[in-house]
C-alpha positions as MATLAB code, in Angstrom:
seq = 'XXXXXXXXXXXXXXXXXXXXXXXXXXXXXXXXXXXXXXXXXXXXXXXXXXXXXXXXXXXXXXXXXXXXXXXXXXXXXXXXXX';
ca = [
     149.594 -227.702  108.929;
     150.151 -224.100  108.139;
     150.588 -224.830  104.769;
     148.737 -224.206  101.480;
     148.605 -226.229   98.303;
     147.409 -224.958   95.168;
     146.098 -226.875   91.999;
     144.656 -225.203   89.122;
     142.088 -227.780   88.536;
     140.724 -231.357   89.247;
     141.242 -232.313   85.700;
     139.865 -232.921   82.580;
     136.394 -234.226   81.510;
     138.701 -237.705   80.423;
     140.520 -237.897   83.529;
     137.833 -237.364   86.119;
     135.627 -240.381   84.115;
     138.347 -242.214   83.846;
     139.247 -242.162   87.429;
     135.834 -242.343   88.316;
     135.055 -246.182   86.164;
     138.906 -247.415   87.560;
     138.042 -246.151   91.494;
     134.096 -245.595   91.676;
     134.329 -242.793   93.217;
     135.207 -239.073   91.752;
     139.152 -237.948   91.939;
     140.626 -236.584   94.910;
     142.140 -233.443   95.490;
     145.816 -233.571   93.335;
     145.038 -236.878   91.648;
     145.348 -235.027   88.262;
     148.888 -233.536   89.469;
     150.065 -236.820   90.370;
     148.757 -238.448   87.295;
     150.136 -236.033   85.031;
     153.954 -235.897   87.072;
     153.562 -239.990   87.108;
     153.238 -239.801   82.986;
     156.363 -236.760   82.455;
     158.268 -239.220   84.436;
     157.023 -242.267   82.484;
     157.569 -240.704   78.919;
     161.176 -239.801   80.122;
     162.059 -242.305   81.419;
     160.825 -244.938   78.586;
     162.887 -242.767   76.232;
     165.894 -241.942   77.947;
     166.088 -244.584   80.853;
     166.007 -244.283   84.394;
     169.428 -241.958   84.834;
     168.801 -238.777   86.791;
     170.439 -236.698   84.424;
     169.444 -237.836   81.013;
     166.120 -237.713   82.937;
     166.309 -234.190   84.014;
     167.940 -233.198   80.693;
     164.773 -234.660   78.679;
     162.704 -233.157   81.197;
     164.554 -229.978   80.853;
     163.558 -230.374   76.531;
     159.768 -230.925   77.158;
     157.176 -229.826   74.954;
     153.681 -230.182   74.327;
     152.659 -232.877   76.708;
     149.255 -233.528   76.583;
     147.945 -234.432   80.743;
     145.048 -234.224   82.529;
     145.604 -230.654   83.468;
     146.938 -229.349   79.970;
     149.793 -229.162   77.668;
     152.823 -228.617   79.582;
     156.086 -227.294   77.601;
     159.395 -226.907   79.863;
     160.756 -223.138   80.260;
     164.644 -222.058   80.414;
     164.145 -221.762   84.387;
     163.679 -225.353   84.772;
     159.703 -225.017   85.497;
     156.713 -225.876   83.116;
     154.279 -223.797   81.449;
     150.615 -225.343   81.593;
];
C-alpha cells in the first residue's frame, strides 16, 4: 500500500498465447517480469551453477537475452538495458 510498481509491458504476442494455452486465462499483471527474471536466472545458472557469485558475475556479462519483454544486455552499473 502506498506503493507503485511499474512494468513496461504485459509481454510479447508469444508470451501472452503462450500463457494463455498453459493457464486459460490471459497473463497477469508482472507475469512477463517474472518469466523473463525466472529464465536470466535459469540461463545462469545452467552455465555457471548455482554459486551467488559466479551467478552475479555472469549476470553482471549479459547480453542479448531474448524474453518476453525484450532483449536485455547488462550495463557497467549492475542494471539491464531492455
Amino acid at each position: 500500500e502506498g506503493m507503485w510498481y511499474a512494468t513496461a509491458d504485459n509481454g510479447a504476442d508469444w508470451f501472452q498465447r503462450s500463457y494463455k494455452n498453459k493457464y486459460g486465462e490471459a497473463a497477469g499483471w508482472a507475469a512477463a517480469n517474472g518469466h523473463d527474471t525466472v529464465m536470466i536466472l535459469f540461463k545462469a545458472s545452467s552455465k555457471v551453477g548455482v554459486d551467488g557469485e559466479s551467478v552475479a558475475r555472469n549476470l553482471a556479462d549479459l547480453k542479448d537475452f531474448n524474453g518476453a519483454l525484450g532483449t536485455y544486455s547488462a550495463t557497467a552499473d549492475h542494471r539491464f538495458n531492455l
